[in-house]
Backbone bond lengths (Angstrom), bond angles and torsions (degrees), N, CA, C in turn:
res aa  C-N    CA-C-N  psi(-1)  N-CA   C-N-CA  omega(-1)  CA-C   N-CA-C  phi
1 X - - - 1.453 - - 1.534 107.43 -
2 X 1.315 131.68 103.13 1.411 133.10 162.67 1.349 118.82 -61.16
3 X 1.107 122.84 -70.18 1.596 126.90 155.05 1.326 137.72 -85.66
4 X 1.300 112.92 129.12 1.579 103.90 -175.13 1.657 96.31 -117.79
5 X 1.160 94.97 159.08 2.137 103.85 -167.64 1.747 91.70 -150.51
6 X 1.236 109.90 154.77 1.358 136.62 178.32 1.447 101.05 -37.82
7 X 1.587 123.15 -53.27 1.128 103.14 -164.75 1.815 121.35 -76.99
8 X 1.292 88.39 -7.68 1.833 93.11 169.43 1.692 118.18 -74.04
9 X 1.439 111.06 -16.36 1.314 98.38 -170.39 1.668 88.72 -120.65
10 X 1.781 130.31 0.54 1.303 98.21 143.41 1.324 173.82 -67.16
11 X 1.290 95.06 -12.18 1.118 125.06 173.12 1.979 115.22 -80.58
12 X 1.331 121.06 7.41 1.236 128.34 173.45 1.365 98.65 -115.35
13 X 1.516 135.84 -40.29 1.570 140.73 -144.00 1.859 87.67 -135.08
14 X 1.408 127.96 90.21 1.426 103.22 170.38 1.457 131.46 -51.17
15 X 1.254 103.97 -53.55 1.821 105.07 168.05 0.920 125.35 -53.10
16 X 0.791 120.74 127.37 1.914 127.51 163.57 1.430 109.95 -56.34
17 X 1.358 124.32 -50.46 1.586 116.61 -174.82 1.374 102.43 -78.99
18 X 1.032 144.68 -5.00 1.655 151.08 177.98 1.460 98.13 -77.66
19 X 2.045 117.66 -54.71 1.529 117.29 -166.20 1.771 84.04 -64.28
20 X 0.986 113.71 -81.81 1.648 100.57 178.16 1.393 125.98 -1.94
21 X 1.509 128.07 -47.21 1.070 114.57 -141.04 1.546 87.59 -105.39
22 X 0.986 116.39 -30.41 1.648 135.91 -170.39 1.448 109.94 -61.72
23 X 2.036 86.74 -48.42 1.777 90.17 -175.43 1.510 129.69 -76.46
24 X 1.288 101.47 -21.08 1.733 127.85 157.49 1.322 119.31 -47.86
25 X 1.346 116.96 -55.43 1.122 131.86 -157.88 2.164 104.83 -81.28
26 X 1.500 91.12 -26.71 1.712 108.39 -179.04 1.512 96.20 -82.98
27 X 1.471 132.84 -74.73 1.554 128.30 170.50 1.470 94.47 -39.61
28 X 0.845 160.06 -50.04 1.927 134.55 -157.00 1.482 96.50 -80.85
29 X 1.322 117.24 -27.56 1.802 101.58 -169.84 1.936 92.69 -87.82
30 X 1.461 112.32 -24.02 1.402 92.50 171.44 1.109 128.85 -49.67
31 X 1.459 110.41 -49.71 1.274 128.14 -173.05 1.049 117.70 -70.78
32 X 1.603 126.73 -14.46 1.425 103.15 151.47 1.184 128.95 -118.67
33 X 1.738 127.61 35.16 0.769 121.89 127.24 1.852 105.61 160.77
34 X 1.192 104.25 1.76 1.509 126.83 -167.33 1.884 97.52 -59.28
35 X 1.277 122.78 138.49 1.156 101.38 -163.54 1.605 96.86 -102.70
36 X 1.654 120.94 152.10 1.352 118.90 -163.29 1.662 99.88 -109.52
37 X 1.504 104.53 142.09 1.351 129.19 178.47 1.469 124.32 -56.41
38 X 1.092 112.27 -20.39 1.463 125.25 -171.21 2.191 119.86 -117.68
39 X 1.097 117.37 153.46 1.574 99.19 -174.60 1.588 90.65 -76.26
40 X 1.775 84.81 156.00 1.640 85.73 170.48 1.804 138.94 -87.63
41 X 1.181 98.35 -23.57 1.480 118.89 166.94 1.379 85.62 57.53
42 X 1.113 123.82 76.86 1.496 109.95 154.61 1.421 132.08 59.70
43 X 1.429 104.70 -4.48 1.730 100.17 173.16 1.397 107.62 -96.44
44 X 2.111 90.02 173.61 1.432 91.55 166.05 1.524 118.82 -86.05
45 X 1.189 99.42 -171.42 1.297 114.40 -175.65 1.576 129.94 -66.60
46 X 1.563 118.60 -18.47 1.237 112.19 157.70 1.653 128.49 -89.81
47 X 1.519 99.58 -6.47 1.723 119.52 159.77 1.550 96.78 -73.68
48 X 1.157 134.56 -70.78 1.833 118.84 -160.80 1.659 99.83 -63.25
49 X 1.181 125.47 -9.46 1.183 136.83 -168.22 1.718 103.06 -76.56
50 X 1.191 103.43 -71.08 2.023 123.10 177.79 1.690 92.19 -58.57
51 X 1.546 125.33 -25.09 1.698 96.49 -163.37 1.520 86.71 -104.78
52 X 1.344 124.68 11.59 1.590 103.29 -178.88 1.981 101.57 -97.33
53 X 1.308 95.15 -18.38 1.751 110.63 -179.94 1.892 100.62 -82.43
54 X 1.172 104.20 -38.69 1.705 109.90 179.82 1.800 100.20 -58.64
55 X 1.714 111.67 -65.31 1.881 124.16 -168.99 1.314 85.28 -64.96
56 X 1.582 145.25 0.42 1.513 108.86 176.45 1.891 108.61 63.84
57 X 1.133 121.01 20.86 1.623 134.45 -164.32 1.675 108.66 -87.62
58 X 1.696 105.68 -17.49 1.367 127.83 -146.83 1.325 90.64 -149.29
59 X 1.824 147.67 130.39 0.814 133.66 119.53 1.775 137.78 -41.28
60 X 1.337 115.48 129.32 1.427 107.30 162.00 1.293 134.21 -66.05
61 X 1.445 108.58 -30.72 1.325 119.73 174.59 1.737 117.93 -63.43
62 X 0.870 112.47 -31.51 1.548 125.57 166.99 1.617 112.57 -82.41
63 X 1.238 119.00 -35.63 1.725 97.87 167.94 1.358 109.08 -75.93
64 X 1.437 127.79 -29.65 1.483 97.81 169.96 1.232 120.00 -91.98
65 X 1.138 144.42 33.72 1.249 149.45 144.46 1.987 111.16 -89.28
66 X 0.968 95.41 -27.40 1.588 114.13 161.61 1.474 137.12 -82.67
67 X 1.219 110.18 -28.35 1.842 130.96 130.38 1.283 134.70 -69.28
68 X 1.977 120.89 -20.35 1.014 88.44 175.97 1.529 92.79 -98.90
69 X 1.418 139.41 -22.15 1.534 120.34 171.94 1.267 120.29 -50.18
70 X 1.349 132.34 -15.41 1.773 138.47 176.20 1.492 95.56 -93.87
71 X 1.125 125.78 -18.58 1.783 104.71 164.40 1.387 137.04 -86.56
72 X 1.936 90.66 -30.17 1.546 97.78 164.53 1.938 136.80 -66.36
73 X 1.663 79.40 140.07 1.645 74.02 -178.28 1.361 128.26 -88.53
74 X 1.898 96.66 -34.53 1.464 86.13 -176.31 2.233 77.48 -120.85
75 X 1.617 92.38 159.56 1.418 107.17 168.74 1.525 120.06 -110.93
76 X 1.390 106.88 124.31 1.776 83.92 -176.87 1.631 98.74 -133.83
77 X 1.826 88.10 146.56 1.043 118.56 -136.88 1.819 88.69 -89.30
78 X 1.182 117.13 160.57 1.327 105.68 168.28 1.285 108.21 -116.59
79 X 1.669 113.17 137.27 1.512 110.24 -175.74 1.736 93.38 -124.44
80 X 1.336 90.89 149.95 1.897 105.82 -178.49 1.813 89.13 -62.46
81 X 1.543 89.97 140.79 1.413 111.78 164.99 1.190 115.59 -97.87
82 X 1.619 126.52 133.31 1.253 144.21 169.45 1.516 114.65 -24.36
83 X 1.283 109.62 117.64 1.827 112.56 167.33 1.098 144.23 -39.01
84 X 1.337 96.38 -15.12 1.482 91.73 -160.95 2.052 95.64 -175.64
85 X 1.537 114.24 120.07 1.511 130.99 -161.82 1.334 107.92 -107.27
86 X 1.074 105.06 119.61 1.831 119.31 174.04 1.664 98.68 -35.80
87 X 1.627 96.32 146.37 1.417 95.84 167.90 1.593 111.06 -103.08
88 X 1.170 77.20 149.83 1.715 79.32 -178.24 1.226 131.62 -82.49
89 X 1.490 134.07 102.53 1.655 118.58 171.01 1.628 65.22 113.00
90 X 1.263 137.85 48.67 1.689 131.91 156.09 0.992 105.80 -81.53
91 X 2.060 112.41 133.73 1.098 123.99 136.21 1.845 125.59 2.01
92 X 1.065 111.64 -27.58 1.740 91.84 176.47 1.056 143.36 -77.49
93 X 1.509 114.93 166.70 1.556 108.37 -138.06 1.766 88.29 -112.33
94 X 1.525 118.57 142.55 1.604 118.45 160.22 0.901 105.49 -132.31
95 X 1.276 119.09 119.74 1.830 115.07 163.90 1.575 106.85 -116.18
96 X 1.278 121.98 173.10 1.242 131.83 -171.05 1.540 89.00 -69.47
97 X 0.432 164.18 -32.92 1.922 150.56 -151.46 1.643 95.09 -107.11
98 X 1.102 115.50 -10.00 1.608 107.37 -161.39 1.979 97.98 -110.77
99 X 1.315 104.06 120.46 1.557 109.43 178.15 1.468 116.94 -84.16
100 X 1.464 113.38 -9.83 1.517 115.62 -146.24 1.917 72.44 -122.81
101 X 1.135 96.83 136.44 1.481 122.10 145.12 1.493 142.87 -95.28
102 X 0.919 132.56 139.93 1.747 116.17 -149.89 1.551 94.40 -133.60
103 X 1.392 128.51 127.97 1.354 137.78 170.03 1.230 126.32 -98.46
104 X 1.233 120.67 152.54 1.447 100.62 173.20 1.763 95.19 -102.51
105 X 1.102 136.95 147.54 1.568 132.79 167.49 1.646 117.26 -100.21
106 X 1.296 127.54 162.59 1.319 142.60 -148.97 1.271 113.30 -160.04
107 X 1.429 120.30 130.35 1.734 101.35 -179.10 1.505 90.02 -97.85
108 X 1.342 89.68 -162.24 1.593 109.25 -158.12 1.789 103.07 -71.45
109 X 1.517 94.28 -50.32 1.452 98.53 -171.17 1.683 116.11 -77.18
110 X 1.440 107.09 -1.86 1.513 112.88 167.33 1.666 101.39 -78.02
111 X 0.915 123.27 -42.73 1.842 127.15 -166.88 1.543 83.29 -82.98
112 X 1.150 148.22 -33.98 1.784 121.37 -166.17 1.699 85.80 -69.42
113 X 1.400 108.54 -41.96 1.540 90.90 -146.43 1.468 109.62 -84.45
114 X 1.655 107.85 26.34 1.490 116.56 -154.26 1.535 79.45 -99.60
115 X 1.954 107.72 -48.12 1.260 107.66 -151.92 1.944 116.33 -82.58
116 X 1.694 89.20 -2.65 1.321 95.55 -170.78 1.830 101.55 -87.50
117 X 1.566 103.78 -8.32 1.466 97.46 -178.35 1.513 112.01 -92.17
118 X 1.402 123.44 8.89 1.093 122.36 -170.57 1.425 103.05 -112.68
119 X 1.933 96.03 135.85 1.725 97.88 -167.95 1.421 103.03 -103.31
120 X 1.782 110.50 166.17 1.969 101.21 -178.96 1.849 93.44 -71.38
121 X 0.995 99.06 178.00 1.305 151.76 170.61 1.666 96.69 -32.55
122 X 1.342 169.17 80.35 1.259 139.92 86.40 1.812 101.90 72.98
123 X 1.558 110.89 95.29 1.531 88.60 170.19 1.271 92.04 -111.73
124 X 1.646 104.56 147.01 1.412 152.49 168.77 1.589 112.35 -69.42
125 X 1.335 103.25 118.07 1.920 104.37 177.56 1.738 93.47 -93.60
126 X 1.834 94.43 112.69 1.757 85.81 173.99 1.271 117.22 -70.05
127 X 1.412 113.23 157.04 1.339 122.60 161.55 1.172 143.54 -60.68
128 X 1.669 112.44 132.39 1.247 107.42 -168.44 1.122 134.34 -87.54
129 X 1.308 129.75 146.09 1.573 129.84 -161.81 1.364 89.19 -96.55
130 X 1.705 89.83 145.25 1.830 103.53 166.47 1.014 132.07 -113.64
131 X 1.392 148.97 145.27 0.794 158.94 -130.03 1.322 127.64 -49.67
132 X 1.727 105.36 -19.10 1.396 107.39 -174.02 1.664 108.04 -115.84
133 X 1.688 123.58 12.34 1.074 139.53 150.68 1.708 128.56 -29.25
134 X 1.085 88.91 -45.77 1.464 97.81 -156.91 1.190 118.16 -58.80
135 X 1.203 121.97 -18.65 1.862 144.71 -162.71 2.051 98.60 -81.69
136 X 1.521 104.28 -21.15 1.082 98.80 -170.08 1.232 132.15 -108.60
C-alpha cells in the first residue's frame, strides 16, 4: 500500500473522529517506542499508524480500550457488596448494661419487596368551611 486515505481505514473504524482518535493514540505509542506491525517505508508515524488500522495488523477494538485506560484518571475498582442489609427500625434491644447490639439482617430483595408493599399516604378531602367562617 503506498498511500493510505480515509477511505481505507473506514471501513474498519466507522467514525471518522474515532479513526482520528485511534490513529493518534497508535502514532503516540509509536513514538515512544511500541514496536509497529507493519514495514515502515519511510513514513511518519501517523502514516504507519492509518496503514496498521487499514492491514487489520492492529485491532481497533483494543486501541480504544487502550486509549480509554490512558485517559482515565481515577479507576474504580469493583468490590462485592455485602449480602445481606441491616433492617432498619430492628427489633433490637440496647440497654445500658448491654455492649453487644443485635440486628436483625435482610437481603436486598427482602427490602425491595418491603418497599414495594408500602402504599403513599391516604389523601384527606379537607373540610369545608361554611359560610359564616370566613370572619375568622
Amino acid at each position: 500500500m503506498a498511500r493510505v486515505t480515509v477511505e481505507d481505514c473506514i471501513d474498519k473504524v466507522e467514525n471518522r473522529f474515532d479513526l482520528v482518535l485511534l490513529a493518534s493514540h497508535r502514532a503516540r505509542m509509536v513514538s515512544s517506542g511500541a514496536p509497529i506491525t507493519i514495514e515502515r517505508d519511510n513514513d511518519k508515524n501517523p502514516v504507519v499508524a492509518l496503514r496498521e488500522i487499514a492491514d487489520e495488523t492492529i485491532s481497533p477494538g483494543d486501541l480504544k480500550e487502550d486509549l480509554i485506560h490512558t485517559l482515565q484518571k481515577y479507576v474504580e475498582v469493583d468490590e462485592p457488596e455485602p449480602e445481606s442489609v441491616p433492617l432498619i427500625g430492628a427489633s433490637g434491644s440496647v440497654d445500658a448494661d448491654d455492649t453487644e447490639v443485635t440486628a436483625e439482617r435482610m437481603t436486598e430483595e427482602e427490602l425491595l419487596k418491603g418497599l414495594e408493599g408500602l402504599a403513599p399516604p391516604e389523601e384527606r378531602p379537607e373540610p369545608e368551611s361554611e359560610p359564616g367562617d370566613e370572619d375568622m
